[in-house]
GUMIDO-890262 format. One line per 2 residues: number of its first residue (from 0); their letters; for each residue x, y, z of N, C-alpha, C, O. Coordinates in Angstrom, 2 decimals. Example, Ala and Ser with C-alpha at 12.3 -4.5 7.8 and 13.67 -1.06 7.14 Angstrom:
BEGIN
0> as> 13.19,-5.69,7.80,12.30,-4.50,7.80,13.20,-3.30,7.80,14.24,-3.32,8.46  12.85,-2.25,7.08,13.67,-1.06,7.14,12.90,0.03,7.87,13.41,1.14,8.04
END
This chain:
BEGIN
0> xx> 45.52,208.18,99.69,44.95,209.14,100.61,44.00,208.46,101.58,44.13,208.60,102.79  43.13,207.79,101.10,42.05,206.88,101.88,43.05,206.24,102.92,43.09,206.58,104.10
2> xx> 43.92,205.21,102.30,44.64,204.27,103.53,45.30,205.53,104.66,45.15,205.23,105.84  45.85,206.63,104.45,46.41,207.20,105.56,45.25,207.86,106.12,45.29,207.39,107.26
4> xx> 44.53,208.41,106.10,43.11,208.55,106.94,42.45,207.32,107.46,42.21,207.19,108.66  42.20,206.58,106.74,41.63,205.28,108.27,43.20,204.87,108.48,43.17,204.01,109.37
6> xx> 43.88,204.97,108.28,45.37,204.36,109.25,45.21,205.41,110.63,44.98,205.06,111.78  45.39,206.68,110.17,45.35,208.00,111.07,43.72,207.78,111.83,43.62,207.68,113.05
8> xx> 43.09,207.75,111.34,41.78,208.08,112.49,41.87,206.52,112.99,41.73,206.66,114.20  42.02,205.19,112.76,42.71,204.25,114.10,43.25,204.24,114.73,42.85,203.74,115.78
10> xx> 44.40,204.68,114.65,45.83,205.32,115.33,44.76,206.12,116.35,44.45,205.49,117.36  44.36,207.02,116.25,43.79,208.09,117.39,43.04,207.54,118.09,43.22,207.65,119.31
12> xx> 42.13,206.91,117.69,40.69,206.24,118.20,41.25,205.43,119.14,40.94,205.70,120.30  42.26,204.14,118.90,42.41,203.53,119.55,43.76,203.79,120.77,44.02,203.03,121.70
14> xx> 44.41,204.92,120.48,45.50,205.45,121.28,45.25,206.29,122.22,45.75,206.13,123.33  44.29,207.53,121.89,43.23,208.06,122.96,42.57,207.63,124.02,42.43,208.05,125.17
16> xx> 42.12,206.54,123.30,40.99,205.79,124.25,41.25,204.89,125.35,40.51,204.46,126.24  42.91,204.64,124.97,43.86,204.13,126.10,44.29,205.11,127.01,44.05,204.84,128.19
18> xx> 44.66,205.79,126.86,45.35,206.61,127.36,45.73,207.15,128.63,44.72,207.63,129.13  46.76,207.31,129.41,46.04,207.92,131.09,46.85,209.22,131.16,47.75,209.51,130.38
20> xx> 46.50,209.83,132.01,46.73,211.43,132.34,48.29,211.88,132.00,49.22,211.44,132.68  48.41,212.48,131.28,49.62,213.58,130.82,50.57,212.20,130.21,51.75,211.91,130.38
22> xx> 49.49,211.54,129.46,50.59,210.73,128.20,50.45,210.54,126.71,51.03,209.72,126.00  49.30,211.72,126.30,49.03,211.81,124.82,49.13,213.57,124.50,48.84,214.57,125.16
24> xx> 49.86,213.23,122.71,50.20,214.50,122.34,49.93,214.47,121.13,49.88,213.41,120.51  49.66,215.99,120.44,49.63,215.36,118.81,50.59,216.30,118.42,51.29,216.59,119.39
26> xx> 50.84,216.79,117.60,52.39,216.95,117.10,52.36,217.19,115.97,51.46,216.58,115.40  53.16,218.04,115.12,52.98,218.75,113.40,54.94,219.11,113.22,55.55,220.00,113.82
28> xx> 55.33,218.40,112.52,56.78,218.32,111.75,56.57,219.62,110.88,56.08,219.87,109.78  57.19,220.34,111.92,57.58,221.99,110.54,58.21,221.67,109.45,58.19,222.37,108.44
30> xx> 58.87,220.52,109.54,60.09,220.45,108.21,59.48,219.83,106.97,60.03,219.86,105.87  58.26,219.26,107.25,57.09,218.64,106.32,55.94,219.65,105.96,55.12,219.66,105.04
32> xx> 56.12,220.36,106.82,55.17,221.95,106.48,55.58,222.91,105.14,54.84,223.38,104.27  56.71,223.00,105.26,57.32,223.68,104.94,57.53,222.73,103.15,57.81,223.47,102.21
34> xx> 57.42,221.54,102.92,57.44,220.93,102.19,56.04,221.11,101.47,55.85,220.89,100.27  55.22,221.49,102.25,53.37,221.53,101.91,53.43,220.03,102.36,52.34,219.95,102.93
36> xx> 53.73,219.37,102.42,53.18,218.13,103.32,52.13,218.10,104.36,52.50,218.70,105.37  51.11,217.66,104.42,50.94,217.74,105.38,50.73,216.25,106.44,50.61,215.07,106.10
38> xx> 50.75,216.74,107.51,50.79,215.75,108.24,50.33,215.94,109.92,49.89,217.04,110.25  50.40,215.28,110.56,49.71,214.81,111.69,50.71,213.77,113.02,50.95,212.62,112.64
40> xx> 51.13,214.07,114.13,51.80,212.72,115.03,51.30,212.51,116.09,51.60,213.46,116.81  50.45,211.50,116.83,50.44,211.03,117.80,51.27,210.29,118.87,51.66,209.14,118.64
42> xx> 51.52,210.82,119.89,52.92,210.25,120.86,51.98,210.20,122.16,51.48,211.18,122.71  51.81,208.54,122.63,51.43,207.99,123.81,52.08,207.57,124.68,52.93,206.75,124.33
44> xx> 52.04,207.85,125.89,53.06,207.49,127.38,52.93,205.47,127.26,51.82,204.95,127.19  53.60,205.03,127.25,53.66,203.40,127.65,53.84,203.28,129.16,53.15,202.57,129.89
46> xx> 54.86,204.06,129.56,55.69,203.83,130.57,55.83,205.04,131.32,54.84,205.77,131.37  57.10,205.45,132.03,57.24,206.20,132.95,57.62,206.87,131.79,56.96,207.81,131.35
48> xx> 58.74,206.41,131.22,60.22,207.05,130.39,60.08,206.05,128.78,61.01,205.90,127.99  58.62,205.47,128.63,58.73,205.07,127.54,57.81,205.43,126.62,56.77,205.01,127.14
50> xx> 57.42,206.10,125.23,56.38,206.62,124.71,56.46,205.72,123.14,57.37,204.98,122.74  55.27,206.06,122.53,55.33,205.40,120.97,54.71,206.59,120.24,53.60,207.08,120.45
52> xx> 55.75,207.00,119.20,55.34,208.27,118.58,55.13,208.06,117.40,56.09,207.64,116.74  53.20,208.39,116.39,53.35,207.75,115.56,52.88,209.15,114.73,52.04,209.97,115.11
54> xx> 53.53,209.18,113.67,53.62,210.63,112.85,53.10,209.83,110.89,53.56,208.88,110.24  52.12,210.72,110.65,51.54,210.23,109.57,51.96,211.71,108.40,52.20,212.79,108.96
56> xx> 52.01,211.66,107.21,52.19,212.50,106.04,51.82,211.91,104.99,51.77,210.69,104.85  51.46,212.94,103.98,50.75,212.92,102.80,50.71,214.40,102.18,50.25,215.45,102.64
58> xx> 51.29,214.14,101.10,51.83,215.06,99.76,50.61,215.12,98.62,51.15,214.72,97.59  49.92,215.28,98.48,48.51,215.11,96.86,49.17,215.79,96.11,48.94,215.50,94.93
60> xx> 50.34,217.02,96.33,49.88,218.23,95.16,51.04,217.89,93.82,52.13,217.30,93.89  50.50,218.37,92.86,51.33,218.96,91.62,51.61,219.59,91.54,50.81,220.53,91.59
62> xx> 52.84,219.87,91.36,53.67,221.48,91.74,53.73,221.78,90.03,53.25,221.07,89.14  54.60,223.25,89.86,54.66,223.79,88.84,55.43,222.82,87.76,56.38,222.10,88.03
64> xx> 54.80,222.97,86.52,55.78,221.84,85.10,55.52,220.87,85.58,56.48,220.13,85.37  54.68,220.29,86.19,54.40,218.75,86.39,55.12,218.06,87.32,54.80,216.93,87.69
66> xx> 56.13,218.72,87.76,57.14,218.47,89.24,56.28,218.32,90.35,55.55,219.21,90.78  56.43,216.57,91.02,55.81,215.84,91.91,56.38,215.74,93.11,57.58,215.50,93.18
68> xx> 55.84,215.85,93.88,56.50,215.44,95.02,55.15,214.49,95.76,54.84,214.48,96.95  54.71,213.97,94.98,53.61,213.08,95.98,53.81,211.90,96.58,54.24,210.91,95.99
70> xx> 53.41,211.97,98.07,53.78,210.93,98.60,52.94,210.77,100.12,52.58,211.72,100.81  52.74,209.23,100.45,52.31,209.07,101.91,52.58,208.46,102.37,52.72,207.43,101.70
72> xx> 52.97,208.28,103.91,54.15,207.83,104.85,53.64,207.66,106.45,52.97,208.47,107.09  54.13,206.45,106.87,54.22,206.53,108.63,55.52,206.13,109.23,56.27,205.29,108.73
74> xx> 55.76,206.78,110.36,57.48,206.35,110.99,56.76,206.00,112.27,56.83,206.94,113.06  56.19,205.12,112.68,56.55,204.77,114.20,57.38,204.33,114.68,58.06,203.43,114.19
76> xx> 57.60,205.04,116.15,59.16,204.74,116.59,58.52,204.91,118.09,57.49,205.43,118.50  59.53,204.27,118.67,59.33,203.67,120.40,60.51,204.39,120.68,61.55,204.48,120.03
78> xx> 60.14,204.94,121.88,61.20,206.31,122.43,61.30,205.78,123.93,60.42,205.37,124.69  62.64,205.93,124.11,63.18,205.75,125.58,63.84,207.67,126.06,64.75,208.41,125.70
80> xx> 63.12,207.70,126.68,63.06,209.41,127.88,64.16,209.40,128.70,63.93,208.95,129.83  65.75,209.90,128.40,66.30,209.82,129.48,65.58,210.68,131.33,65.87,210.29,132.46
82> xx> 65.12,211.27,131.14,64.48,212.07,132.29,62.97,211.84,132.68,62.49,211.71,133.80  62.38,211.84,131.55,60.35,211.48,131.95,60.10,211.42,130.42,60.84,211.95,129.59
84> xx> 58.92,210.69,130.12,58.42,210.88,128.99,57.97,212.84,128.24,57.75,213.71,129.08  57.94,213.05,127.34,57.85,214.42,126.39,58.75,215.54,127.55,58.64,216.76,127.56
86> xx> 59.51,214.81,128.36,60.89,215.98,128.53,62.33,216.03,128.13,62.83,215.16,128.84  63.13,216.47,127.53,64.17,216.46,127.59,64.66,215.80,126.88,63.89,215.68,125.92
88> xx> 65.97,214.96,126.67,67.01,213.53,125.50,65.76,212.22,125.43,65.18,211.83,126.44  65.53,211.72,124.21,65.45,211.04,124.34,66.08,210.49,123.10,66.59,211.25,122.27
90> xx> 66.06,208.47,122.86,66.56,207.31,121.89,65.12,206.92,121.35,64.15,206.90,122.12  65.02,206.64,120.08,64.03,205.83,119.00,64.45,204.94,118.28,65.42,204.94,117.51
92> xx> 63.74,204.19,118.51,63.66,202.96,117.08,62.72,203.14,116.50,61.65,202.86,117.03  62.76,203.68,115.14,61.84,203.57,114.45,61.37,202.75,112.85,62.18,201.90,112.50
94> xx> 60.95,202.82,112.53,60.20,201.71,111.30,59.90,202.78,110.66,59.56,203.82,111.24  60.03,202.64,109.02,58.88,203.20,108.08,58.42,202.55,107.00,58.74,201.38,106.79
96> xx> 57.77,203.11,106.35,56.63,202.68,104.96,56.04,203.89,104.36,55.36,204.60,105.10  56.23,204.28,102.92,56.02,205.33,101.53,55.76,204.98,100.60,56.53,204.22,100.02
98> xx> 54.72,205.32,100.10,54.55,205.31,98.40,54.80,206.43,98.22,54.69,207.24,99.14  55.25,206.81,96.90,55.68,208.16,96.64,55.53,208.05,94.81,55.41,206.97,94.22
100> xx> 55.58,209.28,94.17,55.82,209.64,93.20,56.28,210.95,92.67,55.53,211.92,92.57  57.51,210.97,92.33,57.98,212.24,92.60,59.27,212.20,91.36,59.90,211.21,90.98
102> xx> 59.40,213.67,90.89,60.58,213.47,89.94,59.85,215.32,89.02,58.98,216.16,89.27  61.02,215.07,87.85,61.08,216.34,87.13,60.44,217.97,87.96,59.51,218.76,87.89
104> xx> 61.70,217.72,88.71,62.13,218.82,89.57,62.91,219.66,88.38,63.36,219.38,87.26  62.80,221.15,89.44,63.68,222.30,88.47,64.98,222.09,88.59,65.52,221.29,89.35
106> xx> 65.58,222.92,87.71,67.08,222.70,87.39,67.51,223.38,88.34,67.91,224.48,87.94  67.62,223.22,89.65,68.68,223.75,90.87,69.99,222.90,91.18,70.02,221.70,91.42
108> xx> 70.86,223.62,91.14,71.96,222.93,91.39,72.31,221.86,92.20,73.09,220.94,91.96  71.34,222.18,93.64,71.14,220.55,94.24,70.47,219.79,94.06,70.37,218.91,94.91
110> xx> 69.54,219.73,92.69,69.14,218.56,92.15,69.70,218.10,91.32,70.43,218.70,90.54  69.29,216.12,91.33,70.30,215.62,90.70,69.37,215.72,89.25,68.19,216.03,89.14
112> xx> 70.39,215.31,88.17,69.68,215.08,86.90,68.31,214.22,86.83,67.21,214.43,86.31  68.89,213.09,87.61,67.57,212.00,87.30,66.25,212.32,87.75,65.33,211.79,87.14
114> xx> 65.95,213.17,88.79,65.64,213.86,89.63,64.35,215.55,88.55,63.27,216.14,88.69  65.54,215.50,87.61,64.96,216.69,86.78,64.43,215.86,85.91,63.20,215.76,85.93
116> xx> 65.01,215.25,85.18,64.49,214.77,84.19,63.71,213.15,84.18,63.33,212.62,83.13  63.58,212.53,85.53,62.76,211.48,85.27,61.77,211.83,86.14,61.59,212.95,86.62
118> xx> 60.63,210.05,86.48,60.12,210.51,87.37,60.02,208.93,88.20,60.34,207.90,87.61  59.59,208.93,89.46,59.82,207.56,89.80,58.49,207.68,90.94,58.15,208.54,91.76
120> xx> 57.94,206.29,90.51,56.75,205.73,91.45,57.18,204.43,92.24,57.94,203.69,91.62  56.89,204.10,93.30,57.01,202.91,94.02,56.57,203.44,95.43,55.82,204.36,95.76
122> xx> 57.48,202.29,96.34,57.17,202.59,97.96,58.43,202.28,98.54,59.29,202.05,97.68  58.79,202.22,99.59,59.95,202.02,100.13,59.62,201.71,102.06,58.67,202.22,102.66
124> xx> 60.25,201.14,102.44,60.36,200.37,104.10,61.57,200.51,105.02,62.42,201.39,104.83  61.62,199.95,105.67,62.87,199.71,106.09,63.02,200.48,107.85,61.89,200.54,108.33
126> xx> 64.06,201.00,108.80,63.40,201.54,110.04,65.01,201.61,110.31,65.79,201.09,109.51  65.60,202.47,111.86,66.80,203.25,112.22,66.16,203.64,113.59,65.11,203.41,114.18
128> xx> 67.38,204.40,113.80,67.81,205.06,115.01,67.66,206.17,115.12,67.84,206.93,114.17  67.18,206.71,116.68,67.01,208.55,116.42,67.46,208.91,117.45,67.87,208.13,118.30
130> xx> 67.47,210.32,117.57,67.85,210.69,119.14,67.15,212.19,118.93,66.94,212.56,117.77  66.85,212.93,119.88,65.91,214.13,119.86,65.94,214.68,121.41,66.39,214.16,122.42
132> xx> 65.31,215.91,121.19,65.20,216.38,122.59,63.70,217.33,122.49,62.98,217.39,121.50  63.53,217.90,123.59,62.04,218.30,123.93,62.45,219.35,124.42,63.23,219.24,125.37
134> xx> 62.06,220.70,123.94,61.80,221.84,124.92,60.34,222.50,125.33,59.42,223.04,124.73  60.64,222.15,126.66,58.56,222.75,126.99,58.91,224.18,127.13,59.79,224.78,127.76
136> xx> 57.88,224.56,126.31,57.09,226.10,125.72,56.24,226.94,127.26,56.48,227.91,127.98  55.01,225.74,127.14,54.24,226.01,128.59,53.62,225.06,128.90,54.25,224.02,128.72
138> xx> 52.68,224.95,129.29,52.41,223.46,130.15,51.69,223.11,129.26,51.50,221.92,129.54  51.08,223.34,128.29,50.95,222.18,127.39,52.00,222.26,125.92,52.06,221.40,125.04
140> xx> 52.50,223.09,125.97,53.37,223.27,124.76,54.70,223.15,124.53,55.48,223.48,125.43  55.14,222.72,123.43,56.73,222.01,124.06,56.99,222.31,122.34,56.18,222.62,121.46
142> xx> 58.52,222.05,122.29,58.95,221.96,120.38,60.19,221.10,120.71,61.03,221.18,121.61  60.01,220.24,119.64,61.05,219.44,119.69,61.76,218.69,118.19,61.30,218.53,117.06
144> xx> 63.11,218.34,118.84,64.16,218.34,117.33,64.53,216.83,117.28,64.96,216.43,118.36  64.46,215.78,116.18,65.24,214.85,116.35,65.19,214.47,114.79,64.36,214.77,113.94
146> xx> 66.53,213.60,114.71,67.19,213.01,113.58,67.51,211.80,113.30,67.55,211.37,114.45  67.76,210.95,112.67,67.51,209.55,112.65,68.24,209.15,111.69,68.20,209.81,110.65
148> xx> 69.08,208.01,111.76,69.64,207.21,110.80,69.01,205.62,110.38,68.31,204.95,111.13  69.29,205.37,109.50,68.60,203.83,109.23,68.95,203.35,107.64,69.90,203.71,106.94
150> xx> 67.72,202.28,107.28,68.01,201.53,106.94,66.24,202.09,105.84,65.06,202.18,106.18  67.01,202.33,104.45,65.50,201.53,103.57,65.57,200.98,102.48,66.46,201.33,101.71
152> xx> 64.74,200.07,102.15,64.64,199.42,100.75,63.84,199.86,99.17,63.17,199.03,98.56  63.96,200.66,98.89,62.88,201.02,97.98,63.19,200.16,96.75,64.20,199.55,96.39
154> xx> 61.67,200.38,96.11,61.13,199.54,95.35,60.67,200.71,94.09,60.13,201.78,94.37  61.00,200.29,92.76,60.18,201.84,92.02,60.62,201.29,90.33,61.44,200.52,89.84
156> xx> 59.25,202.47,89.72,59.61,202.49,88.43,59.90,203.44,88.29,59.66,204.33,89.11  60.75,203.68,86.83,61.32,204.88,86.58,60.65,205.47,84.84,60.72,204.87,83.77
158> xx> 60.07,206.74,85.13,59.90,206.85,83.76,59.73,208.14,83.03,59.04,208.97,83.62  60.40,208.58,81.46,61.01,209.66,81.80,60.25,210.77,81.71,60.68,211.51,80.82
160> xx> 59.37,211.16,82.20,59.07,212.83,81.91,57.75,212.49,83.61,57.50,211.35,84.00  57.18,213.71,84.23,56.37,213.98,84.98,54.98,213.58,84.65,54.23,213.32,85.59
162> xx> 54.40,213.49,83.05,52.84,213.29,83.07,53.19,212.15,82.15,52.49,211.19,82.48  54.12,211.79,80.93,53.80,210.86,80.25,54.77,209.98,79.88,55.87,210.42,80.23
164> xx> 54.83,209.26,79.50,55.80,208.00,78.92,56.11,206.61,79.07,56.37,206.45,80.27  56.18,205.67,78.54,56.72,204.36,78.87,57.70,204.08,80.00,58.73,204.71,80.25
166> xx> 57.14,202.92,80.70,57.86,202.62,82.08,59.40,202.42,81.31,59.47,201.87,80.21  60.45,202.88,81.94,61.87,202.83,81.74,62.22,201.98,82.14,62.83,201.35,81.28
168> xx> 62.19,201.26,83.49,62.86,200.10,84.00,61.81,200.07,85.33,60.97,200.94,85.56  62.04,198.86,86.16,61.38,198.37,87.15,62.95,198.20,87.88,63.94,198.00,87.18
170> xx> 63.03,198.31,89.46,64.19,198.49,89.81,63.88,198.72,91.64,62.91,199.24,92.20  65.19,198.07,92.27,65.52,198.75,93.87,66.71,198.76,93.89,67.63,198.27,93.25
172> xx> 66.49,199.74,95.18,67.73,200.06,95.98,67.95,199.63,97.22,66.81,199.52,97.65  68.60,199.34,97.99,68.79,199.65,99.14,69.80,200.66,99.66,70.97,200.62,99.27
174> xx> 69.39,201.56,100.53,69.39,203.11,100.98,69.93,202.74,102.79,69.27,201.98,103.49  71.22,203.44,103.28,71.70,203.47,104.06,71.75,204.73,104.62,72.90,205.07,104.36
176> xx> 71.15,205.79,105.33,71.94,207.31,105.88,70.82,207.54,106.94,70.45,206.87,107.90  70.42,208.77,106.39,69.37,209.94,107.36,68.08,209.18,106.59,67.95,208.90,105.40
178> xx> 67.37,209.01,107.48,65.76,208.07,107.57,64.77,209.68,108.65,63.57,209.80,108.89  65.69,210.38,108.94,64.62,210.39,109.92,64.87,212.69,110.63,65.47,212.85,111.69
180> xx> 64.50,213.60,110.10,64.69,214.50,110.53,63.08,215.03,110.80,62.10,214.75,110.11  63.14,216.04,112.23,61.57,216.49,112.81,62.24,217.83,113.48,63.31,217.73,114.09
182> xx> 61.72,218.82,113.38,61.46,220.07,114.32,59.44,220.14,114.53,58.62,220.51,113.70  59.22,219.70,115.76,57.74,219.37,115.71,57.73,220.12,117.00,58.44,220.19,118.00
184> xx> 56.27,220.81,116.42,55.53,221.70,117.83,54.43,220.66,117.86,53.77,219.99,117.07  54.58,220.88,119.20,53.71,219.39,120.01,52.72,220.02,121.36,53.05,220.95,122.09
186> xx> 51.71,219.38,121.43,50.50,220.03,122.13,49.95,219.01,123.08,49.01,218.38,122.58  50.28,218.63,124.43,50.12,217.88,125.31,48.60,217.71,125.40,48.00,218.64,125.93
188> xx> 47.97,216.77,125.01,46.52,216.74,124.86,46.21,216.27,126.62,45.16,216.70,127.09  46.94,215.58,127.35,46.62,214.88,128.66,47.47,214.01,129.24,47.17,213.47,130.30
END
């Protein structure tokens, strides 16, 4: 929790303070809301048609039966504007980095077993491709959708129950698909 708050209040301090007229925004991912996540994105103009959008999250809670979903995360990604910066299509490259701990979820049919019945701590890296678009609301208000494919490596232990037990194995993956989904209402700060 500490590292994503001074990560997040640098990020601002020093992205603000650059900044020139109608090229900073901050930004809230409904789809992480909706998760109880919460989170926070800063997106700065570079260029005419080029911006760097940097979106921070963090999970603390314990959900019901000891079912975790805790976790904290940054995706910065460098966006090319086919039309102007925060209008319309744009392309990302983006990067990420997570620690997480999460596992013994309920028995819903789209969860997997391991999922119910273990639990797994580590972090994971790795970064992809996005594409998104912007619809302005009003002149400072806009909502926007984008999705992302990529690349991550995670790193994790596995162990079986939510509050107690002996580490099961030490173990990675490497992870190929969707890196990257946002429906974010965004608030043109300048």
């Amino acid at each position: 929790m500490k590292k994503a708050l001074i990560l997040m209040s640098l990020m601002l301090g020093i992205l603000i303070s650059g900044a020139h007229a109608q090229s900073v925004a901050v930004k809230s991912n409904l789809l992480y809301d909706a998760t109880t996540t919460m989170n926070l994105g800063v997106e700065v103009g570079l260029a005419r048609k080029w911006t760097l959008d940097i979106p921070v999250n963090y999970n603390p809670w314990k959900l019901s039966d000891n079912a975790r979903l805790k976790h904290w995360g940054v995706q910065p990604e460098v966006r090319y504007w086919f039309c102007e910066k925060f209008r319309r299509t744009f392309v990302g490259l983006h990067g990420h980095y997570a620690d997480f701990n999460v596992g013994n979820w309920p028995d819903w049919s789209f969860i997997s077993d391991n999922m119910q019945n273990s639990r797994y701590q580590g972090h994971l890296y790795g970064g992809g491709l996005s594409i998104g678009h912007s619809w302005i609301l009003k002149k400072r208000w806009s909502i926007e959708a984008t999705v992302g494919v990529g690349y991550a490596h995670i790193v994790y232990d596995k162990y079986p129950c939510g509050e107690c037990g002996t580490k099961l194995k030490e173990d990675s993956k490497n992870y190929f698909g969707p890196t990257k989904a946002a429906i974010s209402l965004i608030y043109v700060i300048k």
